[in-house]
GUFIBA-449565 format. One record per residue (C-alpha): residue in three letters; chain; x, y, z. Coordinates in steps of 0.02 Angstrom, whole numbers, plus 50000, padded with zeros to 5 digits. Last residue first. Example, Ala and Ser with C-alpha at 12.3 -4.5 7.8 and 13.67 -1.06 7.14 Angstrom:
   resn   chain       u       v       w
    SER       A   50684   49947   50357
    ALA       A   50615   49775   50390
REM end
This chain:
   resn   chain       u       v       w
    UNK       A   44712   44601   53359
    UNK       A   44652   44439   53441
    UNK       A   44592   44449   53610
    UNK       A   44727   44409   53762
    UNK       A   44686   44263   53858
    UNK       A   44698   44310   54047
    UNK       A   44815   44210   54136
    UNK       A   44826   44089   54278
    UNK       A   44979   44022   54307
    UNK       A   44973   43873   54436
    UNK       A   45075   43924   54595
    UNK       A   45262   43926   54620
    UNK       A   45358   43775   54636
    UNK       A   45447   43732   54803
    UNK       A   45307   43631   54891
    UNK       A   45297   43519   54765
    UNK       A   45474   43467   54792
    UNK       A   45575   43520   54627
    UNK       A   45652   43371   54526
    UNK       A   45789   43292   54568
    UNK       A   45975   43270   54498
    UNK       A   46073   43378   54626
    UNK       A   45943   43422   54774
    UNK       A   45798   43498   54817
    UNK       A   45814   43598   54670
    UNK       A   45768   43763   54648
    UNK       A   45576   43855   54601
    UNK       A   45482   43831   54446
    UNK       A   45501   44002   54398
    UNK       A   45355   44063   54272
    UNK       A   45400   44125   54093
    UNK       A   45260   44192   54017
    UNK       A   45234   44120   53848
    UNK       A   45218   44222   53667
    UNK       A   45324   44335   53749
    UNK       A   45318   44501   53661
    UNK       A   45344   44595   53497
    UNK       A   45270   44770   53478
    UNK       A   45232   44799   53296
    UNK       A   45060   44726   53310
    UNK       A   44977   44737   53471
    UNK       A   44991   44543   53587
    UNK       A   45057   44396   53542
    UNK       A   44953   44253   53615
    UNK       A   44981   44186   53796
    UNK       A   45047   44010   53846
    UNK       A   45100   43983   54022
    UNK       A   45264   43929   54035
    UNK       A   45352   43830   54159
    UNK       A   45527   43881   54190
    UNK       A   45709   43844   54296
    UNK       A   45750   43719   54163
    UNK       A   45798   43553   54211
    UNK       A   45889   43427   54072
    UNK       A   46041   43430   54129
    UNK       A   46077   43473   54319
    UNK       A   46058   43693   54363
    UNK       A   46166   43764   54482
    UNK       A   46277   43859   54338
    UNK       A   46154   43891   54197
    UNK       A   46125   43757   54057
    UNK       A   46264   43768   53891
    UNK       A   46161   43779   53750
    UNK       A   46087   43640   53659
    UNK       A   45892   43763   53634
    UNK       A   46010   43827   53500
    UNK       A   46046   43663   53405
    UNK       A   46247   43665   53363
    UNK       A   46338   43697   53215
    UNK       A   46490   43656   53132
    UNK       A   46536   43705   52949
    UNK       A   46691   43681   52857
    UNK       A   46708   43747   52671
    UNK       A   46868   43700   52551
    UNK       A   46833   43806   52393
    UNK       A   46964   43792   52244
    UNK       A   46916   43847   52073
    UNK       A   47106   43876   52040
    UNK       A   47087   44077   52008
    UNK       A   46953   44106   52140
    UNK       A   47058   44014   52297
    UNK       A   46922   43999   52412
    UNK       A   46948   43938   52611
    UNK       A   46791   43953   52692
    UNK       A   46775   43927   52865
    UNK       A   46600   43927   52959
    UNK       A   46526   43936   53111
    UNK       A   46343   43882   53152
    UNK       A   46201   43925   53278
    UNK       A   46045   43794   53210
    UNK       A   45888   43832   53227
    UNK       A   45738   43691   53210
    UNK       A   45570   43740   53147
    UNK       A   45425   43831   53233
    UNK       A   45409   43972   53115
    UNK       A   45460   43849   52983
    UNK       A   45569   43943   52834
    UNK       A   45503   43970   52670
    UNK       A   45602   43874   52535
    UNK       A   45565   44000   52389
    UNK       A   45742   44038   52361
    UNK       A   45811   43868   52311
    UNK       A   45884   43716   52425
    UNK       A   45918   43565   52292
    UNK       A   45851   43412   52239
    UNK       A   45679   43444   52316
    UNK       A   45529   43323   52346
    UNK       A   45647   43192   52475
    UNK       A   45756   43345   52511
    UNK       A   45595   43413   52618
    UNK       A   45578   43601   52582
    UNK       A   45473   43690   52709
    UNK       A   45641   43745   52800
    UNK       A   45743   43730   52943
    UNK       A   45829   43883   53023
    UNK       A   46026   43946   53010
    UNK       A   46095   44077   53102
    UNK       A   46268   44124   53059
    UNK       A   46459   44153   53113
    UNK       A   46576   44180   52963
    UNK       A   46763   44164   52950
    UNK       A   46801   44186   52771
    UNK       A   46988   44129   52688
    UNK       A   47026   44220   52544
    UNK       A   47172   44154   52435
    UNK       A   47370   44142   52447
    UNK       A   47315   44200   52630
    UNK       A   47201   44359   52626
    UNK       A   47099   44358   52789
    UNK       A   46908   44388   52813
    UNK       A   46769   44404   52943
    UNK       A   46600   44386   52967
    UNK       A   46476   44427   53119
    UNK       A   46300   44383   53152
    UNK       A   46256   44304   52981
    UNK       A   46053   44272   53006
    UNK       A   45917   44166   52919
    UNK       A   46031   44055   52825
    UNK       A   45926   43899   52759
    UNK       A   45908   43740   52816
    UNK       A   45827   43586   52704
    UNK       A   45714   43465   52769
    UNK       A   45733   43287   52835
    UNK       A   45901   43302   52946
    UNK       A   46041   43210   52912
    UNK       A   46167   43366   52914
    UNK       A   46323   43349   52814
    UNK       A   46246   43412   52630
    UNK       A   46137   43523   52705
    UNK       A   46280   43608   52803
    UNK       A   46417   43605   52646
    UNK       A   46269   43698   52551
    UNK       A   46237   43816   52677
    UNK       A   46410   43878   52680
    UNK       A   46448   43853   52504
    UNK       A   46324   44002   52473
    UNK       A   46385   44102   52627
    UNK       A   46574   44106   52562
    UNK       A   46465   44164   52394
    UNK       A   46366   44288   52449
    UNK       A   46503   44365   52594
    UNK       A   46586   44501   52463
    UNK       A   46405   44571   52423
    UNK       A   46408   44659   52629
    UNK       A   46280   44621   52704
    UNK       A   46353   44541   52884
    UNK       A   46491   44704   52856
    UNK       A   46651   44612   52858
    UNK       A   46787   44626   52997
    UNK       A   46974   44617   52959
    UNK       A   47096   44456   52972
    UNK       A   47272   44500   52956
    UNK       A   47362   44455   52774
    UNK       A   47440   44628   52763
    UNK       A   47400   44755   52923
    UNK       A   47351   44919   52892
    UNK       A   47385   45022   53045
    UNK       A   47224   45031   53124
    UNK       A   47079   45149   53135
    UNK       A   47073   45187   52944
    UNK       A   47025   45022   52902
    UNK       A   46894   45039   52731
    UNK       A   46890   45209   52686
    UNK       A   46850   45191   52488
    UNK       A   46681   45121   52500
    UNK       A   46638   45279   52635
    UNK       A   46518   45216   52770
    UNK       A   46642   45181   52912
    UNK       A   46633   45101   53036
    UNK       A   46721   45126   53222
    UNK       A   46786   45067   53373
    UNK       A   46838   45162   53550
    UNK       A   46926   45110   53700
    UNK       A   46962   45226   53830
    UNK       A   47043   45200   54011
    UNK       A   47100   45342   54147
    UNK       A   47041   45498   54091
    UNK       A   47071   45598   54247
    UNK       A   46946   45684   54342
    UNK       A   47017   45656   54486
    UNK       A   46881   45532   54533
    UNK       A   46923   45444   54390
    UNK       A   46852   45464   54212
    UNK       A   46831   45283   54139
    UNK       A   46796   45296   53938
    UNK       A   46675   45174   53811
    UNK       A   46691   45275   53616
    UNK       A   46578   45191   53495
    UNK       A   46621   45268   53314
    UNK       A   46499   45301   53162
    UNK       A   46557   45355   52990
    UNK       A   46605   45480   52857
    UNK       A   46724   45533   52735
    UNK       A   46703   45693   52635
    UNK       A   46557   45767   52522
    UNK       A   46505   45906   52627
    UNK       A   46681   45933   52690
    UNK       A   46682   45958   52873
    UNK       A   46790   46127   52906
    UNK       A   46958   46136   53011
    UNK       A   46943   46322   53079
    UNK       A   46919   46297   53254
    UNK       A   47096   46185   53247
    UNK       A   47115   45982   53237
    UNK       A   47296   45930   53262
    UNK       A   47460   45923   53196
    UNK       A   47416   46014   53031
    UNK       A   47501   46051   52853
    UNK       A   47527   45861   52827
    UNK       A   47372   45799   52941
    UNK       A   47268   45871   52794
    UNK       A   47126   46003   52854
    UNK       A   46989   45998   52717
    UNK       A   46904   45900   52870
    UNK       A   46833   45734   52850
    UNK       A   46668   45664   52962
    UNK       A   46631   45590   53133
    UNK       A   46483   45530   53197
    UNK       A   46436   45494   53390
    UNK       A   46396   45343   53495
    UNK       A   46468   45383   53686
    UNK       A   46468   45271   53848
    UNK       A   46552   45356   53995
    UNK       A   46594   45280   54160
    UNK       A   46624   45408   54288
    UNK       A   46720   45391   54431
    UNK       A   46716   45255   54583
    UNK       A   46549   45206   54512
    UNK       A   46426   45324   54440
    UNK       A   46390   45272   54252
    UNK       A   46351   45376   54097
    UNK       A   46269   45353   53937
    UNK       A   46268   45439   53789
    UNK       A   46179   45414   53623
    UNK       A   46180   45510   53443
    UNK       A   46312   45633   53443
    UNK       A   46334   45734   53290
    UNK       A   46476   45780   53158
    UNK       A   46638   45781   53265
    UNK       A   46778   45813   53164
    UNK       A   46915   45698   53051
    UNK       A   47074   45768   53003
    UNK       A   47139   45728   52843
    UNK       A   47273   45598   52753
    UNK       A   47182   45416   52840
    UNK       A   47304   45331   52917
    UNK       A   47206   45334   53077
    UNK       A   47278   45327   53252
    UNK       A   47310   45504   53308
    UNK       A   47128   45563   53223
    UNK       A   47038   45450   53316
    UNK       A   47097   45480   53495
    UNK       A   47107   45658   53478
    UNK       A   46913   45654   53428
    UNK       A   46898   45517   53579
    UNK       A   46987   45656   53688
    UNK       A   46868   45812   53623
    UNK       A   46708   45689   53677
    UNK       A   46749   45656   53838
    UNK       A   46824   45838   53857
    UNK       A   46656   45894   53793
    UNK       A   46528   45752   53866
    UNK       A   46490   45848   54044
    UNK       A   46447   45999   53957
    UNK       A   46281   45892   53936
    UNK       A   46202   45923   53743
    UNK       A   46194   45710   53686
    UNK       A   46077   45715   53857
    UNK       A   46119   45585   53978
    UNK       A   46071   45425   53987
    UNK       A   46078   45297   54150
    UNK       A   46192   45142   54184
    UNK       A   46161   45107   54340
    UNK       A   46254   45127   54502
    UNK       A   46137   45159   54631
    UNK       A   45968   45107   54553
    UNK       A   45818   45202   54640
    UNK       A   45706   45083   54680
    UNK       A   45529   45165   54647
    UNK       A   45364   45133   54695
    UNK       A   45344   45060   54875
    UNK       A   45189   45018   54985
    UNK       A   45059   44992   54865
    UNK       A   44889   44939   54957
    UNK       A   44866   44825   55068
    UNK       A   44874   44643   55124
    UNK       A   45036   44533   55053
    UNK       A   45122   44694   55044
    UNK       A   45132   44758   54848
    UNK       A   45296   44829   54797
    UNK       A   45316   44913   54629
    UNK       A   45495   44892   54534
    UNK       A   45588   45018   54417
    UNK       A   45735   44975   54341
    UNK       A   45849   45031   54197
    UNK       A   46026   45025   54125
    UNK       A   46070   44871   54232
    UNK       A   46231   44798   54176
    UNK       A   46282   44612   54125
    UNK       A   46447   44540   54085
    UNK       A   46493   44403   53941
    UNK       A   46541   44529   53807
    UNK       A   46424   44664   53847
    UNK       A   46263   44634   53886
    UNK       A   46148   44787   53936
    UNK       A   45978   44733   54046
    UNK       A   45838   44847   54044
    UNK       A   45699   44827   54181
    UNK       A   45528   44843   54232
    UNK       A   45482   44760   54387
    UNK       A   45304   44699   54459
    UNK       A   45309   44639   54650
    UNK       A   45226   44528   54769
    UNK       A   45239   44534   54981
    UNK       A   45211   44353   55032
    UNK       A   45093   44342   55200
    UNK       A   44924   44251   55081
    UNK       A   45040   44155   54977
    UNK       A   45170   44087   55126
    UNK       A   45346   44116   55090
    UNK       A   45419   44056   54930
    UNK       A   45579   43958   54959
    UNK       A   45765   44021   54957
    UNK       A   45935   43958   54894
    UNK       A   45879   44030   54717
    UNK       A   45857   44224   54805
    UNK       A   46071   44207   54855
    UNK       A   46110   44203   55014
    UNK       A   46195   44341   55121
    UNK       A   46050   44325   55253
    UNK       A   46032   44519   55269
    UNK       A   45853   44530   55152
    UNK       A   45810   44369   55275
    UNK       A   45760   44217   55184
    UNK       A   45568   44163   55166
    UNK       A   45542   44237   55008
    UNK       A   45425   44372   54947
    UNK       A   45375   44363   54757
    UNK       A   45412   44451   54588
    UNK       A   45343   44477   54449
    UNK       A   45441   44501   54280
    UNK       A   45446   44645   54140
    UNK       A   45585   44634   54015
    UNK       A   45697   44733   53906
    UNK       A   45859   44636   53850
    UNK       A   45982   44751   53742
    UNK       A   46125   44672   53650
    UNK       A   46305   44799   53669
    UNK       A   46357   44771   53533
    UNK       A   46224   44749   53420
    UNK       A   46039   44646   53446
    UNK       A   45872   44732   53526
    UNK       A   45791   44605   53635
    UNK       A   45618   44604   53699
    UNK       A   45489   44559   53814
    UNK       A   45373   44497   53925
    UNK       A   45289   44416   54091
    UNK       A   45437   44348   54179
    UNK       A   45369   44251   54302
    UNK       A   45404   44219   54499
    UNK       A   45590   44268   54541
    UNK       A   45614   44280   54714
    UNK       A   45638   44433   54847
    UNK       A   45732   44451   54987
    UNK       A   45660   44478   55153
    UNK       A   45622   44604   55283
    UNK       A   45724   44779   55299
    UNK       A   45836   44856   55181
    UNK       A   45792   44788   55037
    UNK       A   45908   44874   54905
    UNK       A   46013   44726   54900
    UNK       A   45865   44640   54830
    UNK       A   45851   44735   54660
    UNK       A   46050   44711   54608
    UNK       A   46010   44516   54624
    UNK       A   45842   44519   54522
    UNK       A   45918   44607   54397
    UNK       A   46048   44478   54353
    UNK       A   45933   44334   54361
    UNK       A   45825   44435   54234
    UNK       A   45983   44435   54120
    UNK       A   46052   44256   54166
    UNK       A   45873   44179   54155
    UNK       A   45865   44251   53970
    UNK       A   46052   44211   53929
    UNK       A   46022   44034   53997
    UNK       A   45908   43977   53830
    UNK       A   45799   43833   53915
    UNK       A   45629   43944   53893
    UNK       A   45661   43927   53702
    UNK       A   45698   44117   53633
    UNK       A   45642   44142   53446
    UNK       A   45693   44284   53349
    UNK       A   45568   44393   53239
    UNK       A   45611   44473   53074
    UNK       A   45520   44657   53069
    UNK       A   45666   44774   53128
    UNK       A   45757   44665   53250
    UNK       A   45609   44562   53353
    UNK       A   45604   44451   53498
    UNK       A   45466   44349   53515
    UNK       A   45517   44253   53680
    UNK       A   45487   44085   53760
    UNK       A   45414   43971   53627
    UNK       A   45356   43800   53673
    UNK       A   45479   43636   53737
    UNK       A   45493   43733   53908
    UNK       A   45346   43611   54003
    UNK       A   45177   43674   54004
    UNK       A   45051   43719   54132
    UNK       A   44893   43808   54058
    UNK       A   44772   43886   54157
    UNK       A   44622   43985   54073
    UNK       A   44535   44134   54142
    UNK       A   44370   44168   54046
    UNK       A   44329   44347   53999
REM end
């Protein structure tokens, strides 16, 4: 099979990232992807404990599984540096040490991102010396997030406080009971950090005749039911000393039961939910209308939505919306059949639309920004990305990976320049993967 080399700049696809069927597209200058492998880089190298540190050299694939938390599963190489593993700098402020003496490496890892932090759930990396055979397997990851079985004894008083926790602030008029756990994690730090998903469903117990959940409360087969996220700190005295915990619920009728009910306070929309058709409709429309661009942009995804009653509805609604086929030179309007451009623009947009139903009044505002506009990391000038890509093709159907590996260019020789020579890594050489 012939070896090809291809050096590009980032201006191709990074990642194939699929939810379900409907792939996402990752441009090599999106930070979150260098933030997440740059994370678990830097809890790999403390684990040297003799040598040097270890750089980033390519991140070879994959994918991304969107909620709260998002999930970033990747596979990267890895090569030997010419800083100490005790030096106390960071891998960027190093250089690559000499090919033929550089130890390599290939590491698996899951990132969790939580907000705006980072955790390692997963990581596994294989050490090759520069001559020789493998010389270490595993890293064992002090202090990652790891899961436990939904059966460990471990999860009962975890799982009996969040139960509490629930029933004591819902205004619902039963008792609510564990129905299954689904996931659990745990964390050793100084404690335990427990993450829980589990289901919960309605009692024929009513909170009138009882205080609190007893042996013979018994789920109703046709009661109320949902999903709740429960995150707890047990302390090293085996306290319970922080909880938070949010839930849905699947029942029309049950729609806040985990907070007193709050009159003209924003509340959190389902991203399908029928209500958001409209507010979405005048959305899109208000964006076309602003935005000078050729071709049309439809809404590909609504990441979150919310809405407040104020003499009216006003919708809060964050989206992702991707050119189109349809030039408005040939079409007067946006329709249905406008396919979207697998290569086309995306746009990350928030909207606000006030609606007032009974005066036909609609006041939408939409601002967006180009998603390969993000903010650049910390240490990096404008316009420099940290990658070259080598171009691969998409590999086994079903399993979404990077269309280009990722390869670090190396740092800066200084603010506003471009690498040295001597501080990129080698020409990528990849095998061209056969059509499936």
């Amino acid at each position: 099979m012939k070896l090809i080399t291809t050096l590009l700049l980032c201006s191709g696809l990074l990642l194939s990232l699929t939810q379900g069927e409907d792939a996402q597209e990752i441009d090599c200058n999106d930070e979150t992807v260098f933030q997440a492998v740059d994370f678990a880089l830097k809890q790999f190298n403390p684990g040297v404990k003799s040598g040097n540190q270890y750089m980033l050299h390519r991140v070879m694939e994959g994918t991304k599984t969107d909620g709260s938390p998002t999930f970033y599963s990747f596979k990267y190489l890895i090569k030997e540096g010419n800083c100490s593993a005790q030096s106390g700098l960071a891998w960027q402020d190093c250089d690559f040490k000499d090919a033929e003496e550089a130890a390599t490496g290939e590491c698996t890892a899951t990132v969790e991102k939580r907000e705006n932090e980072f955790f390692i759930v997963t990581q596994t990396c294989k050490i090759t010396p520069g001559k020789g055979p493998i010389l270490k397997d595993n890293f064992p990851c002090i202090g990652c997030v790891h899961a436990i079985s939904t059966d460990s004894p471990d999860l009962e008083p975890v799982l009996k406080h969040s139960i509490e926790h629930f029933n004591n602030n819902t205004d619902h008029s039963h008792l609510f009971t564990l129905r299954k756990v689904k996931s659990a994690h745990r964390q050793v730090v100084a404690g335990l950090n427990f993450d829980i998903t589990y289901t919960v469903v309605q009692t024929n117990c009513s909170k009138e005749r009882f205080p609190s959940l007893r042996g013979d409360c018994v789920a109703l087969p046709n009661g109320d039911d949902g999903e709740c996220r429960g995150n707890l700190f047990v302390d090293i005295n085996n306290k319970i000393a922080n909880f938070s915990q949010s839930c849905t619920f699947y029942s029309e009728h049950l729609l806040e039961p985990l907070s007193k009910k709050c009159a003209g306070c924003p509340k959190d929309i389902p991203v399908d939910s029928p209500e958001l058709k409209e507010a979405l409709g005048h959305s899109i429309a208000q964006l076309n209308a602003e935005n000078s661009h050729t071709f049309y942009f439809k809404i590909d995804t609504v990441k979150k939505a919310t809405s407040q009653v104020v003499a009216g509805t006003n919708y809060v609604i964050e989206f992702i919306a991707r050119e189109t086929k349809c030039s408005k030179e040939s079409n007067t309007e946006l329709t249905e059949d406008c396919e979207i451009k697998h290569l086309g623009q995306s746009l990350n947009c928030n909207a606000n639309v006030y609606m007032r139903p009974w005066e036909n009044k609609v006041v939408p505002t939409v601002k967006c920004q180009a998603l390969d506009m993000t903010t650049l990391i910390r240490r990096r000038p404008p316009g420099f990305s940290p990658f070259r890509t080598a171009r691969v093709q998409e590999t086994n159907a079903g399993t979404t990976r990077l269309l280009n590996a990722c390869e670090y260019k190396g740092r800066l020789s200084k603010a506003g320049a471009e690498p040295a020579p001597e501080r990129q890594a080698e020409s990528s050489q990849v095998k061209q993967l056969p059509q499936q």
